[in-house]
N, C-alpha and C positions, 0 to 999 in steps of 0.2 A: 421586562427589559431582556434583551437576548444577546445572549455574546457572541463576537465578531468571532465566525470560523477563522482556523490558523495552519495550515497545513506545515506538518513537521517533517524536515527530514529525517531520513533514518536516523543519521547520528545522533539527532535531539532527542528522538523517539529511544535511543538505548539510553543515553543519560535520562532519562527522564524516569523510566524505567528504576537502572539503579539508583537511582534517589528515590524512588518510592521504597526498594526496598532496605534502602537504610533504615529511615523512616519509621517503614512498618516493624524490622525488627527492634526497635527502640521504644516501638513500643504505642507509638503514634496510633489515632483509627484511621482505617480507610479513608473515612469520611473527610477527616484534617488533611491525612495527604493527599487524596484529588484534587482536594479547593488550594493547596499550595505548589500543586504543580498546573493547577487551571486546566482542567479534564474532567471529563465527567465518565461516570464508573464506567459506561459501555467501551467506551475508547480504552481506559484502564485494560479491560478485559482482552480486548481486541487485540491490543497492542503486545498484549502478555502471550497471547494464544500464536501472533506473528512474529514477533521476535524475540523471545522469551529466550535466554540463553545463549542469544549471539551476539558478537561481537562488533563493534562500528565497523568494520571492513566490513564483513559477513554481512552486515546488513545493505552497506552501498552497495555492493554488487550482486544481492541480490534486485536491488532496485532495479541494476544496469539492463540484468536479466530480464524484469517484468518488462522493461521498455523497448527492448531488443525484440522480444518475442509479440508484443503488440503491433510492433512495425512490420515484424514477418507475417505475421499473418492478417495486415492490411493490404501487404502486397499480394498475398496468395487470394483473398477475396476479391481483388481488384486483376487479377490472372485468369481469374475464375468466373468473372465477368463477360471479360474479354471473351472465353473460349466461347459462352455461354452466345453474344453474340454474333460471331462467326459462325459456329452451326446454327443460328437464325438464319443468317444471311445467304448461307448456302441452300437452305431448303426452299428459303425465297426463288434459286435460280430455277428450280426442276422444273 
């Protein structure tokens, strides 16, 4: 049986975080606190190595950031297109 993916927003992804590390220094294993925060250790990991010491703001606007900068550079491949078939089209005139 395979669990239903859940994508976390940042905010949930830093709480989720500091309650693991309550958790862990109380003394909890790894092991208990994945299965009660419903993660599996890769994500744990990931999540640790990505926002590991930041703050719920920090984390939203770095989001803001990842999706800002995906859009710019869909625009600049879709520019880049464009220029791409222009000097097609001109070579076609000679």
């Amino acid at each position: 049986m395979s669990k239903k993916r859940h994508r976390h927003k940042p905010e949930q992804i830093i709480s989720k975080l500091r309650d693991a590390d309550v958790m862990l220094n109380t003394g909890k294993d790894l092991s208990v606190v994945l299965q009660s925060l419903e993660i599996c250790e890769a994500t744990y990991h990931r999540w640790r190595n990505q926002y590991g010491g930041m703050k719920s703001e920090e984390a939203k606007r770095l989001k803001e950031l990842e999706n800002e900068n995906m859009r710019l550079k869909r625009l600049l491949a879709e520019a880049e297109l464009d220029k791409a078939i222009l000097k097609e089209a001109l070579r076609g005139n000679d």
